[in-house]
PQR file of N, CA, C, O and H, with PARSE charges and radii, in Angstrom:
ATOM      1  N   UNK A   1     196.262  54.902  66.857 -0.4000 1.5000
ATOM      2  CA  UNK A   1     195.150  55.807  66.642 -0.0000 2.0000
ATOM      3  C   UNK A   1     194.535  56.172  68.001  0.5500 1.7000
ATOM      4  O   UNK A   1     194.679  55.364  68.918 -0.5500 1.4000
ATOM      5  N   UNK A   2     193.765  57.476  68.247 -0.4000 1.5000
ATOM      6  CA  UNK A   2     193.752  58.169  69.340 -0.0000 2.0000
ATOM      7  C   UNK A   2     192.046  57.696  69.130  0.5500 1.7000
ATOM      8  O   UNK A   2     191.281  57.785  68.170 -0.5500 1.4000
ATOM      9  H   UNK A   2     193.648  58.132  67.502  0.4000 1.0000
ATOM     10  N   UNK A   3     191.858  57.035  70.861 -0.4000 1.5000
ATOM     11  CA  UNK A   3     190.778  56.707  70.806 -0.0000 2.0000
ATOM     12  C   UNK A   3     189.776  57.872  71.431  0.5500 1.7000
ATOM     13  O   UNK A   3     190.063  58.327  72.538 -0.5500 1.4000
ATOM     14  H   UNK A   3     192.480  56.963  71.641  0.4000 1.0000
ATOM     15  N   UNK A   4     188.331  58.473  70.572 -0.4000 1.5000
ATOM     16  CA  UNK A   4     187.521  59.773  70.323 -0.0000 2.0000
ATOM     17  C   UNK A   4     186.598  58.993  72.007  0.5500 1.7000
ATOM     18  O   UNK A   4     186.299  57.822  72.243 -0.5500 1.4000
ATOM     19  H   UNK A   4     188.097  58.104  69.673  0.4000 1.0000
ATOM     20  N   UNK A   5     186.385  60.346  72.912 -0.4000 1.5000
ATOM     21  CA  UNK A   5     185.744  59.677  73.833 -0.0000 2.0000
ATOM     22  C   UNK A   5     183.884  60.198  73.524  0.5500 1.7000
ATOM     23  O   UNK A   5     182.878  60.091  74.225 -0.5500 1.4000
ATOM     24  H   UNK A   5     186.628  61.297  72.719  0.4000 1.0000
ATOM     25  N   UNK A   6     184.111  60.731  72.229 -0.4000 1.5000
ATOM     26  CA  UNK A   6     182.402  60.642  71.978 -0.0000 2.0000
ATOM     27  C   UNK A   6     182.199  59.346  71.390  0.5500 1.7000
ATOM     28  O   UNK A   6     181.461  58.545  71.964 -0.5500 1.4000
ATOM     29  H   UNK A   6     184.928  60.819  71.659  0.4000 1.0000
ATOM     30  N   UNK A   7     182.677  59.099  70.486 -0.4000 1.5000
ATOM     31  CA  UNK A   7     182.279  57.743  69.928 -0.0000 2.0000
ATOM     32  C   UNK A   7     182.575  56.750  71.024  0.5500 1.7000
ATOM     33  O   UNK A   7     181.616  55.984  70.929 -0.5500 1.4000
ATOM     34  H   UNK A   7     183.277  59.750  70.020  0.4000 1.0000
ATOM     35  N   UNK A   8     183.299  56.326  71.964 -0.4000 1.5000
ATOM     36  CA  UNK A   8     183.358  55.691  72.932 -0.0000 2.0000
ATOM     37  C   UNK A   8     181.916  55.851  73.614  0.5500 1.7000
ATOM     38  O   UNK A   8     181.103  54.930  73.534 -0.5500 1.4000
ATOM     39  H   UNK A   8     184.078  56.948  72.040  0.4000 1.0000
ATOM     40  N   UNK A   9     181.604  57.108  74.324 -0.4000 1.5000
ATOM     41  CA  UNK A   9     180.155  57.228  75.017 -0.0000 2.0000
ATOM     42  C   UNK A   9     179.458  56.385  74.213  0.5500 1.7000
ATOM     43  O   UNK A   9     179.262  55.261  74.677 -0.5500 1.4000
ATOM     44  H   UNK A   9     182.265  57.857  74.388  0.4000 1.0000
ATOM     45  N   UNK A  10     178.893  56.701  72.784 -0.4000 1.5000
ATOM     46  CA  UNK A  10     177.830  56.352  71.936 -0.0000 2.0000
ATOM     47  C   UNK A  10     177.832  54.799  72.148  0.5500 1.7000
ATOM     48  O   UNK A  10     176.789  54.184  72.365 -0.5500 1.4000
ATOM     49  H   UNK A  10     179.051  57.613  72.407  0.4000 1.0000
ATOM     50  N   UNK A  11     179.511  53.979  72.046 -0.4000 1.5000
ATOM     51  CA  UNK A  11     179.556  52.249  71.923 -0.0000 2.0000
ATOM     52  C   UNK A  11     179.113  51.944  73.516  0.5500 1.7000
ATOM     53  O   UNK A  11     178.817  50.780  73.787 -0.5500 1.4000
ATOM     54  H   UNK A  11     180.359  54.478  71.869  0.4000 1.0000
ATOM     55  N   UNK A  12     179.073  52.699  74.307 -0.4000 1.5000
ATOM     56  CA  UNK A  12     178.673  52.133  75.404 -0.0000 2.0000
ATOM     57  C   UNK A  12     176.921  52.544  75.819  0.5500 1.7000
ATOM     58  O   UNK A  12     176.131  51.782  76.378 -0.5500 1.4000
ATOM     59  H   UNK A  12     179.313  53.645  74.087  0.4000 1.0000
ATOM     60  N   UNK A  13     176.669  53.842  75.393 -0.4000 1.5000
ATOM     61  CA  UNK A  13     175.726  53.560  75.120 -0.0000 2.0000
ATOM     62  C   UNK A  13     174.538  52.483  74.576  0.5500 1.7000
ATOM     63  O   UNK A  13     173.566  52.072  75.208 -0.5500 1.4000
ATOM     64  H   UNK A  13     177.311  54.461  74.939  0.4000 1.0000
ATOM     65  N   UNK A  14     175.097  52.048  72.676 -0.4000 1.5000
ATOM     66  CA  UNK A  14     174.873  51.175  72.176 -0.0000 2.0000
ATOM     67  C   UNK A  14     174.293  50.088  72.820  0.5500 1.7000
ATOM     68  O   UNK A  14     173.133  49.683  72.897 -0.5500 1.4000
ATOM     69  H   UNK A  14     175.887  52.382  72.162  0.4000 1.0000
ATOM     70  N   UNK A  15     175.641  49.603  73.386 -0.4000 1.5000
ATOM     71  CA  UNK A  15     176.218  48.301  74.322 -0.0000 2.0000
ATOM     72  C   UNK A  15     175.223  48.227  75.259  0.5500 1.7000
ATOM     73  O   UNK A  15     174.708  47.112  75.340 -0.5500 1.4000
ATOM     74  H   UNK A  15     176.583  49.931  73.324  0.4000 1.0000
ATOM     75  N   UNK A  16     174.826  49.004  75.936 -0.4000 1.5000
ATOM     76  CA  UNK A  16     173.962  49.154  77.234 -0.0000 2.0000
ATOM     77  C   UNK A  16     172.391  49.012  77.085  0.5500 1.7000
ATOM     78  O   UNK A  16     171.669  48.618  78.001 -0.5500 1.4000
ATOM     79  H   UNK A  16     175.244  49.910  75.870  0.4000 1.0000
ATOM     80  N   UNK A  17     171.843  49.461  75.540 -0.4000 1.5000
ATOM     81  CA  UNK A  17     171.032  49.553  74.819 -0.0000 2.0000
ATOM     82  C   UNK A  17     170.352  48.010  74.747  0.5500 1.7000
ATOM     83  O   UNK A  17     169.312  47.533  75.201 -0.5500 1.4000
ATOM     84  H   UNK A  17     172.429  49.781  74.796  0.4000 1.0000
ATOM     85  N   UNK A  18     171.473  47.470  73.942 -0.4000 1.5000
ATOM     86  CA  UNK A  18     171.665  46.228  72.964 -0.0000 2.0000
ATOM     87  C   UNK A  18     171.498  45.092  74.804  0.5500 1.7000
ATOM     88  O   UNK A  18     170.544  44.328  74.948 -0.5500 1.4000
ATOM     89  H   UNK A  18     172.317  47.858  73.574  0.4000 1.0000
ATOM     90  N   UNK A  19     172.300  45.216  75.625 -0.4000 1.5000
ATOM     91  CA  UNK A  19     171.815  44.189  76.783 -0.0000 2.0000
ATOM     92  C   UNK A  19     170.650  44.344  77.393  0.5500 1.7000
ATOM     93  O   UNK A  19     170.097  43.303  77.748 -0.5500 1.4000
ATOM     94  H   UNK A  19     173.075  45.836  75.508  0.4000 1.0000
ATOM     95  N   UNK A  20     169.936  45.699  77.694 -0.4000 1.5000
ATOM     96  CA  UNK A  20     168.835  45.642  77.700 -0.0000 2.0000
ATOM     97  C   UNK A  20     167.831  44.479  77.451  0.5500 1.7000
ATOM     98  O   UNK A  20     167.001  43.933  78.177 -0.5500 1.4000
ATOM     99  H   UNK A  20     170.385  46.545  77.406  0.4000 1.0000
ATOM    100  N   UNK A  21     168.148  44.331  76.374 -0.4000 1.5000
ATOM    101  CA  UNK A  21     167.199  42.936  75.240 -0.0000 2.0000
ATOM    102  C   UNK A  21     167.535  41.885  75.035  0.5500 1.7000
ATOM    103  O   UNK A  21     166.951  40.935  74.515 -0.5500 1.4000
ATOM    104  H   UNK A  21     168.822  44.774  75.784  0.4000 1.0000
ATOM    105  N   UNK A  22     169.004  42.056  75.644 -0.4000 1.5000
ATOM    106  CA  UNK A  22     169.508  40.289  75.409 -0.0000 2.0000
ATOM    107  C   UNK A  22     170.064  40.746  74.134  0.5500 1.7000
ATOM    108  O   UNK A  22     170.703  39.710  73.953 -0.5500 1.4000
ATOM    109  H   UNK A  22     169.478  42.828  76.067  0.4000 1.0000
ATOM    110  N   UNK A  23     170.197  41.081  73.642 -0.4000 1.5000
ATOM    111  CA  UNK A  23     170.939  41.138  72.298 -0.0000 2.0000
ATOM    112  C   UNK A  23     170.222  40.966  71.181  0.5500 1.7000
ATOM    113  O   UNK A  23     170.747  40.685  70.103 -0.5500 1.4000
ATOM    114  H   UNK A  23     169.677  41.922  73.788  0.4000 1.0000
ATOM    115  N   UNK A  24     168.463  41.182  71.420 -0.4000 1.5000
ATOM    116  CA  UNK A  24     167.987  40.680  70.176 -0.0000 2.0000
ATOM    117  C   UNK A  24     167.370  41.650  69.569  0.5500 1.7000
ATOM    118  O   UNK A  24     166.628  42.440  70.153 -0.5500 1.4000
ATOM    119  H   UNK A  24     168.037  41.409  72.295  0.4000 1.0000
ATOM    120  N   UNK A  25     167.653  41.677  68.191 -0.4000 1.5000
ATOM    121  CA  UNK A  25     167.836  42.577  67.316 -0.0000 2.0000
ATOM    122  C   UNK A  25     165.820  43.087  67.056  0.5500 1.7000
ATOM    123  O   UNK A  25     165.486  44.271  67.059 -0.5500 1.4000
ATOM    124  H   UNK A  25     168.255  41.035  67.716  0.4000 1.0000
ATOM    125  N   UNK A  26     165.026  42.200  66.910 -0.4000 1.5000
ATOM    126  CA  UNK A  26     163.918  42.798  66.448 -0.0000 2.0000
ATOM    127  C   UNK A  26     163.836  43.375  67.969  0.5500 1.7000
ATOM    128  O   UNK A  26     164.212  44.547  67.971 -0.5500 1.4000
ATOM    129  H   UNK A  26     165.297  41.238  66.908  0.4000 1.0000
ATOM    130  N   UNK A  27     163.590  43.074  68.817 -0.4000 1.5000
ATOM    131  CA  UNK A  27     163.466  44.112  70.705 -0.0000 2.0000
ATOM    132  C   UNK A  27     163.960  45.194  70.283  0.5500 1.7000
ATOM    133  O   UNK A  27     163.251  46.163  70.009 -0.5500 1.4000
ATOM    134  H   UNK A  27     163.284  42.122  68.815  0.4000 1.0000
ATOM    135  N   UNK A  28     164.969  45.190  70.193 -0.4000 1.5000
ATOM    136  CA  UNK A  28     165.401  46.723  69.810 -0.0000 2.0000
ATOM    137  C   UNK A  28     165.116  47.383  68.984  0.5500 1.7000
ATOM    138  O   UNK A  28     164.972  48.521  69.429 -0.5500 1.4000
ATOM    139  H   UNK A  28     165.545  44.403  70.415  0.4000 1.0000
ATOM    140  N   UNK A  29     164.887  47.320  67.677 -0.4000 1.5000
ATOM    141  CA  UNK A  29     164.029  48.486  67.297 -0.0000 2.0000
ATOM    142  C   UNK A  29     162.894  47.982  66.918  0.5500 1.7000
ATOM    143  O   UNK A  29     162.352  48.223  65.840 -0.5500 1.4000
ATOM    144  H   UNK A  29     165.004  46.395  67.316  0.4000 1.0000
ATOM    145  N   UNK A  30     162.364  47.064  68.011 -0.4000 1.5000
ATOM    146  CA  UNK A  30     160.551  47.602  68.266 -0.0000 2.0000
ATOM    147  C   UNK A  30     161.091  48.770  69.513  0.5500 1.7000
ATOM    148  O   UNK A  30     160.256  49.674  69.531 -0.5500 1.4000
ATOM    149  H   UNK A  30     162.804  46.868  68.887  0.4000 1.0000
ATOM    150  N   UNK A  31     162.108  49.011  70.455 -0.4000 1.5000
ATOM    151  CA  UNK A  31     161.866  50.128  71.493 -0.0000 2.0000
ATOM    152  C   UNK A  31     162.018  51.122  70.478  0.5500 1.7000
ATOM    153  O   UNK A  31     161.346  52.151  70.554 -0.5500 1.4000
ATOM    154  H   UNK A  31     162.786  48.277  70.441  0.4000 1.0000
ATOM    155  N   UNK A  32     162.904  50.921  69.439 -0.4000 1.5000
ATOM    156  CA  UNK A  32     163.397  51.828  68.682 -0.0000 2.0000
ATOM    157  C   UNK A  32     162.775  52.923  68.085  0.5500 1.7000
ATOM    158  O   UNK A  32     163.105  54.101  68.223 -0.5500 1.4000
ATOM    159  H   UNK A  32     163.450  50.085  69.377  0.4000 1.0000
ATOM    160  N   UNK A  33     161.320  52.217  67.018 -0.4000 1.5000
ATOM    161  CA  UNK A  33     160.603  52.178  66.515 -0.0000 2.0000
ATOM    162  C   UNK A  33     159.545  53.376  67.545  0.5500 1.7000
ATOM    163  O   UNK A  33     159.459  54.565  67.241 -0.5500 1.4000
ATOM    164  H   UNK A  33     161.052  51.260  66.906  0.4000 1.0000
ATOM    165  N   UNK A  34     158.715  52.671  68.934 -0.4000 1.5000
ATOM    166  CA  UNK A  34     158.477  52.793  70.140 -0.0000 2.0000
ATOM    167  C   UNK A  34     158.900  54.521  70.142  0.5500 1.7000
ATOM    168  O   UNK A  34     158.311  55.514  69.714 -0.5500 1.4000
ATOM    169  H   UNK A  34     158.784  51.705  69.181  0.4000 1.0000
ATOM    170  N   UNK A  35     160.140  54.328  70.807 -0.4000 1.5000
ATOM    171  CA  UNK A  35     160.681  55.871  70.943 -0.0000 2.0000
ATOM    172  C   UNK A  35     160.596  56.936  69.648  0.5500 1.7000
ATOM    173  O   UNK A  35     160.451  58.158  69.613 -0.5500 1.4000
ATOM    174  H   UNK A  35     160.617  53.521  71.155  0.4000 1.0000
ATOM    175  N   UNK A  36     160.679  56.391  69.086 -0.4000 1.5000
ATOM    176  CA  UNK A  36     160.866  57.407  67.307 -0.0000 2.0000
ATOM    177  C   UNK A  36     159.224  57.722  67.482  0.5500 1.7000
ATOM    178  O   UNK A  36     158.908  58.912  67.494 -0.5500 1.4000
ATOM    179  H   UNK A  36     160.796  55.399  69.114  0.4000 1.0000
ATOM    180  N   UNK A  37     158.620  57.150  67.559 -0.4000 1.5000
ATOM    181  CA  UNK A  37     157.112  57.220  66.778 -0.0000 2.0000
ATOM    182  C   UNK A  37     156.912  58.505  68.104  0.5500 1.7000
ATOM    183  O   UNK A  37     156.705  59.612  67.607 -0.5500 1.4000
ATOM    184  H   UNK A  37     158.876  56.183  67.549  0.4000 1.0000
ATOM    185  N   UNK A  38     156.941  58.504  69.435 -0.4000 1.5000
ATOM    186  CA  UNK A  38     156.640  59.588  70.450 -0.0000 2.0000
ATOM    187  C   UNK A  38     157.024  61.485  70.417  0.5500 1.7000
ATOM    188  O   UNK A  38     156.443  62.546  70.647 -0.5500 1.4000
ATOM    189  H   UNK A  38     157.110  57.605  69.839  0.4000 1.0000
ATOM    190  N   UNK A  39     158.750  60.852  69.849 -0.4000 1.5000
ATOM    191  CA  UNK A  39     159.002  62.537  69.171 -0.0000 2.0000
ATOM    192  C   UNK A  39     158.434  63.170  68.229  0.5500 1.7000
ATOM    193  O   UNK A  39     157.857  62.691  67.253 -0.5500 1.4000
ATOM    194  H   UNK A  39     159.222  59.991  69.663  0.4000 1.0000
ATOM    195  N   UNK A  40     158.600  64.357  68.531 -0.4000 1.5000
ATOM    196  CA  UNK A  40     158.015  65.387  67.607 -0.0000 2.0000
ATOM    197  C   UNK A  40     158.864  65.847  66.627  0.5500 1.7000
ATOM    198  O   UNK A  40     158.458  66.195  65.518 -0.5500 1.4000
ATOM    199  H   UNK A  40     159.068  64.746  69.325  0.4000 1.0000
ATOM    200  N   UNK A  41     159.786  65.865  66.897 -0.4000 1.5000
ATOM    201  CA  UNK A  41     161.215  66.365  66.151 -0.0000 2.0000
ATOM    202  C   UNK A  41     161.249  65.306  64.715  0.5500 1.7000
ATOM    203  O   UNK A  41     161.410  65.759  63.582 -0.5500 1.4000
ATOM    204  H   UNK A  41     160.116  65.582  67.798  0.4000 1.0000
ATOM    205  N   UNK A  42     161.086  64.006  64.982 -0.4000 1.5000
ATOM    206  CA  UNK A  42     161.752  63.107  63.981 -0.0000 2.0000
ATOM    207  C   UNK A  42     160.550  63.517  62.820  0.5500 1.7000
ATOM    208  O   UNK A  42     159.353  63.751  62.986 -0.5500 1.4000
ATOM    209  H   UNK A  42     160.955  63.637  65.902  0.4000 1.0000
ATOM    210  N   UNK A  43     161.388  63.503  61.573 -0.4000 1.5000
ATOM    211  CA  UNK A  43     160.335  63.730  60.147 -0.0000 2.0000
ATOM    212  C   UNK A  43     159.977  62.462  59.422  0.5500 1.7000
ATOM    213  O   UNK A  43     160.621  61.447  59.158 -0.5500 1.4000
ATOM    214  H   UNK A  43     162.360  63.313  61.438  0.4000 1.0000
ATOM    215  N   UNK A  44     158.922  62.791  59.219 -0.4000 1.5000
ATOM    216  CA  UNK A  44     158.328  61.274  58.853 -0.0000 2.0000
ATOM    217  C   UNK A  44     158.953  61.430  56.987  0.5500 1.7000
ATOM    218  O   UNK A  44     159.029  62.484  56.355 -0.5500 1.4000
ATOM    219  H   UNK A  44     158.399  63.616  59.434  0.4000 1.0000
ATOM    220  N   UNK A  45     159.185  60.531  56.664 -0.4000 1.5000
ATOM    221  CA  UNK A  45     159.646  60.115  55.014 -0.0000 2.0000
ATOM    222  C   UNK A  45     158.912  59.305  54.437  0.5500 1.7000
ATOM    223  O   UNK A  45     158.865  58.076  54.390 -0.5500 1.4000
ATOM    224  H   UNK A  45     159.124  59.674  57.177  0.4000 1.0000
ATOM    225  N   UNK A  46     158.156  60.384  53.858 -0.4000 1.5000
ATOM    226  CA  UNK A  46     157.528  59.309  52.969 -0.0000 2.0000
ATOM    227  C   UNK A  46     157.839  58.941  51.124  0.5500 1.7000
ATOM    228  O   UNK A  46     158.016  59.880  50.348 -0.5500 1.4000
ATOM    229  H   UNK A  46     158.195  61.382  53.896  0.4000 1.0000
ATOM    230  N   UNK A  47     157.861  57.542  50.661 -0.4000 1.5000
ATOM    231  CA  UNK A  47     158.159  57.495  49.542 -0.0000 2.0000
ATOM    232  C   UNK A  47     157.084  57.413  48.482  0.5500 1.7000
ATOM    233  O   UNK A  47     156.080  56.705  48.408 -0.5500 1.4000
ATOM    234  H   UNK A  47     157.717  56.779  51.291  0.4000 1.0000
ATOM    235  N   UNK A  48     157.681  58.523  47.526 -0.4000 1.5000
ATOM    236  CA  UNK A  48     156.328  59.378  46.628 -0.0000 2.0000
ATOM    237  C   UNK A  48     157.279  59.007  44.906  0.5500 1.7000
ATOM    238  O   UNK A  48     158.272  59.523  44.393 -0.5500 1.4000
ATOM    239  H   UNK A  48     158.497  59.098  47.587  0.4000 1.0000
ATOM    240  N   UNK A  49     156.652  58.249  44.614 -0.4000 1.5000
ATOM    241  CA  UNK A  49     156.750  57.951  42.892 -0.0000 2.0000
ATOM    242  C   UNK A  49     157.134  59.699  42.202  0.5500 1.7000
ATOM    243  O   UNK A  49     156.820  60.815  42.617 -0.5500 1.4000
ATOM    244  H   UNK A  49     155.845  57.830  45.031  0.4000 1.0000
ATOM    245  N   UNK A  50     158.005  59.203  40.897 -0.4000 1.5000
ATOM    246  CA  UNK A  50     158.453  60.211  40.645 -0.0000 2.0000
ATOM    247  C   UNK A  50     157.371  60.314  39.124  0.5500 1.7000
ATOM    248  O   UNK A  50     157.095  59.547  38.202 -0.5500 1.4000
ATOM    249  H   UNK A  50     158.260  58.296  40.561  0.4000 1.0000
ATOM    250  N   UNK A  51     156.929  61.967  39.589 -0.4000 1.5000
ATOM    251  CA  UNK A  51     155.697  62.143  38.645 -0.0000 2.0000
ATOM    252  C   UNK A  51     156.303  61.638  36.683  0.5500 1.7000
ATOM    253  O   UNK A  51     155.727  61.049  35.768 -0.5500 1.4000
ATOM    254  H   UNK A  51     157.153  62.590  40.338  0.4000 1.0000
ATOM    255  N   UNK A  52     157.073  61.986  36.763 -0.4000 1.5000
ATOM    256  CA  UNK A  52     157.747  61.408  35.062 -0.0000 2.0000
ATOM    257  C   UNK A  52     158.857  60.166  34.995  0.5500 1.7000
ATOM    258  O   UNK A  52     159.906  60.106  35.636 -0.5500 1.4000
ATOM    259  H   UNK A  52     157.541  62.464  37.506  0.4000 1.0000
ATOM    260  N   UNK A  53     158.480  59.459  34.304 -0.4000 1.5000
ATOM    261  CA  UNK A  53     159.828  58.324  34.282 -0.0000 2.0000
ATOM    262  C   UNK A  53     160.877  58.730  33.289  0.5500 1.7000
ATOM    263  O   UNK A  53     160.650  59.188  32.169 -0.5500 1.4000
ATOM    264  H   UNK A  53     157.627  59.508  33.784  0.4000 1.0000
ATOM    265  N   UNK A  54     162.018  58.517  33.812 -0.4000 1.5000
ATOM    266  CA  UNK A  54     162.818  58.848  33.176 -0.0000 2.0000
ATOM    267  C   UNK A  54     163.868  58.029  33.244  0.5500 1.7000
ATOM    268  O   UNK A  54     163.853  57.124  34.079 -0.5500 1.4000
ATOM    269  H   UNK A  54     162.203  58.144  34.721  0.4000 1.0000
ATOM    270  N   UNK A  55     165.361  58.261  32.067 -0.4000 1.5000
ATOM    271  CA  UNK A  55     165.956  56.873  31.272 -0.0000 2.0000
ATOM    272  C   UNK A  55     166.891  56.863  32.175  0.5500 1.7000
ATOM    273  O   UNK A  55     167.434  55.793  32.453 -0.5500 1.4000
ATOM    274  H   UNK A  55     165.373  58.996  31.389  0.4000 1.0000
ATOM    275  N   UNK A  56     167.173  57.765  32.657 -0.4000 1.5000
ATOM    276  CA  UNK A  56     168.543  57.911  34.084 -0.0000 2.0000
ATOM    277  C   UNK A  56     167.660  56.951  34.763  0.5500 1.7000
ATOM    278  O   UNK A  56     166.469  56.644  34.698 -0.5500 1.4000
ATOM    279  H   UNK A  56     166.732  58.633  32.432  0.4000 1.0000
ATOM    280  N   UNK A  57     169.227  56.407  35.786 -0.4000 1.5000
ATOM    281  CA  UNK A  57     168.577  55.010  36.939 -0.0000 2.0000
ATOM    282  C   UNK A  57     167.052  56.402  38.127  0.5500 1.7000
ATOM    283  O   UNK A  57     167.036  57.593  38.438 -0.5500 1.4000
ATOM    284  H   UNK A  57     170.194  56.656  35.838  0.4000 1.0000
ATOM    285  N   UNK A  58     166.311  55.446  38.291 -0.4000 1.5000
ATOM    286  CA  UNK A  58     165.450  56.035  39.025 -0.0000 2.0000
ATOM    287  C   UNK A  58     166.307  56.159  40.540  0.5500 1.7000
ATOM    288  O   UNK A  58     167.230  55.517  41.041 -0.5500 1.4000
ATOM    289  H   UNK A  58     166.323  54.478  38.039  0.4000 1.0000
ATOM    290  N   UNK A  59     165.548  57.239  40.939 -0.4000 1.5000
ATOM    291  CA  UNK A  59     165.785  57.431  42.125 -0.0000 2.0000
ATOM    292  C   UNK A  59     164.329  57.795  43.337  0.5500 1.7000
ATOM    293  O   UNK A  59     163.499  58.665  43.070 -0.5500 1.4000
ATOM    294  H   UNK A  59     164.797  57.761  40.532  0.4000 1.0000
ATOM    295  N   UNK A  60     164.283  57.159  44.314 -0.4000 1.5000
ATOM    296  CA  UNK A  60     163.380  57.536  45.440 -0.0000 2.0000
ATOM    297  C   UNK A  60     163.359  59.161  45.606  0.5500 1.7000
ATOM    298  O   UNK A  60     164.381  59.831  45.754 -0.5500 1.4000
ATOM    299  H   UNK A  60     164.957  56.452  44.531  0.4000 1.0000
ATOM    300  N   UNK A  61     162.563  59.476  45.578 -0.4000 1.5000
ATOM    301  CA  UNK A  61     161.739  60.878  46.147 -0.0000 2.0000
ATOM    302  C   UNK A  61     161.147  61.075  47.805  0.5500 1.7000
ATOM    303  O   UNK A  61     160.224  60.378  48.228 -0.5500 1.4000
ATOM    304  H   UNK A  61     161.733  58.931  45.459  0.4000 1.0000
ATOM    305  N   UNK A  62     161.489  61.601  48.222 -0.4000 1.5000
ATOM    306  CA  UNK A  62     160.817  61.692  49.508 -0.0000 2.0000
ATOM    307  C   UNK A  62     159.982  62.983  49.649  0.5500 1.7000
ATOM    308  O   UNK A  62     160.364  63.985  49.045 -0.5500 1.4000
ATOM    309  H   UNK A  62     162.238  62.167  47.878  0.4000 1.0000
ATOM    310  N   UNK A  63     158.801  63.027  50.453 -0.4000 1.5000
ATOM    311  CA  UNK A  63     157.901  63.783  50.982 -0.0000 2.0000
ATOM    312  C   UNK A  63     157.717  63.629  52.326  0.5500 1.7000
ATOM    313  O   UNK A  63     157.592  62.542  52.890 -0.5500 1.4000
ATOM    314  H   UNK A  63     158.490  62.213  50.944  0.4000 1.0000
ATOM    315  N   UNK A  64     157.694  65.114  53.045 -0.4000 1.5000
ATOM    316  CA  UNK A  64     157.817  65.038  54.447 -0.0000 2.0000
ATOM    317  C   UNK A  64     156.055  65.080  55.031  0.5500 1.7000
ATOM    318  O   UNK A  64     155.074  65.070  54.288 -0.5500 1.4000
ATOM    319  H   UNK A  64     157.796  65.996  52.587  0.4000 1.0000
ATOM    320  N   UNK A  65     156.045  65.115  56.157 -0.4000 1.5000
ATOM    321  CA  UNK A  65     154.530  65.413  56.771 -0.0000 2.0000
ATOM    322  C   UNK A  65     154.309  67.327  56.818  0.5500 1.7000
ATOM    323  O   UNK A  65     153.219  67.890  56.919 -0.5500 1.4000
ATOM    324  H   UNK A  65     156.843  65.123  56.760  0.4000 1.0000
ATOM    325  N   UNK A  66     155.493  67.927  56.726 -0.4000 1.5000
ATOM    326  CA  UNK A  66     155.785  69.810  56.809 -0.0000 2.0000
ATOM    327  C   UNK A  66     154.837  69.758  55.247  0.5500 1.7000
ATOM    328  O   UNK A  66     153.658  69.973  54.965 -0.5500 1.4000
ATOM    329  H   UNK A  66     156.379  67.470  56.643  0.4000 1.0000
ATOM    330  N   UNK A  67     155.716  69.469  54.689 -0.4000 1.5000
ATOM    331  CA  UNK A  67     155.751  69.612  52.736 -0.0000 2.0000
ATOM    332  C   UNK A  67     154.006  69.372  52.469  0.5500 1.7000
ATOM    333  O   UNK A  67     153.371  70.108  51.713 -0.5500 1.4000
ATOM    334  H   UNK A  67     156.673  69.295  54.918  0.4000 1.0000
ATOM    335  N   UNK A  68     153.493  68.423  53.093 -0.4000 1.5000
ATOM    336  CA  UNK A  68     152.154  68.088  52.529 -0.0000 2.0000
ATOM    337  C   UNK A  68     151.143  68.820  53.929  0.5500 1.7000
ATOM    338  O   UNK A  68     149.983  68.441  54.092 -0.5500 1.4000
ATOM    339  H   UNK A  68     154.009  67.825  53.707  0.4000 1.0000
ATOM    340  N   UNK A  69     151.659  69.676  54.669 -0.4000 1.5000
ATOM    341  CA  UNK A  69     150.600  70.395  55.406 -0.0000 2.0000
ATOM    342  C   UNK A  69     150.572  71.957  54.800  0.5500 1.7000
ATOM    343  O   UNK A  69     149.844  72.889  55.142 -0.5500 1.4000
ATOM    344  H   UNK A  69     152.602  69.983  54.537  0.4000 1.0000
ATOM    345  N   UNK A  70     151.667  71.912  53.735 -0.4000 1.5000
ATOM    346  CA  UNK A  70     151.498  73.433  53.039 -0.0000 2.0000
ATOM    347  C   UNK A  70     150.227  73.188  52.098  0.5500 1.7000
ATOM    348  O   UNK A  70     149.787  74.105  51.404 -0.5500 1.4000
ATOM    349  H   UNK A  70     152.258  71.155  53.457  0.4000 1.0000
TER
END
């Protein structure tokens, strides 16, 4: 199999990420977390109960921060 040199960038990326911290998993996405919360771009999801219950398996609903400034 032909190894993709984007997904290569991304594992070294990752990799480079992940030593940063020593390898420890809550460090990283508290930077994670950290960086997300500063952009403007990322959409916030929020989970909103579904106004009727119904006999089908439920499913999560999401509401954005756009959706509730209309």
């Amino acid at each position: 199999m032909r190894k993709d040199p984007i997904v290569e960038e991304i594992h070294q990326i990752r990799e480079a990420h992940a030593k940063r911290f020593h390898y420890d998993l809550h460090a990283i996405f508290s930077d994670m977390r950290k960086r997300e919360a500063k952009r403007a771009d990322v959409v916030d999801l929020q989970h909103v109960k579904p106004a009727l219950s119904c006999v089908a398996e439920k499913r999560a609903t999401y509401r954005t921060n756009q959706e509730e400034a209309r």
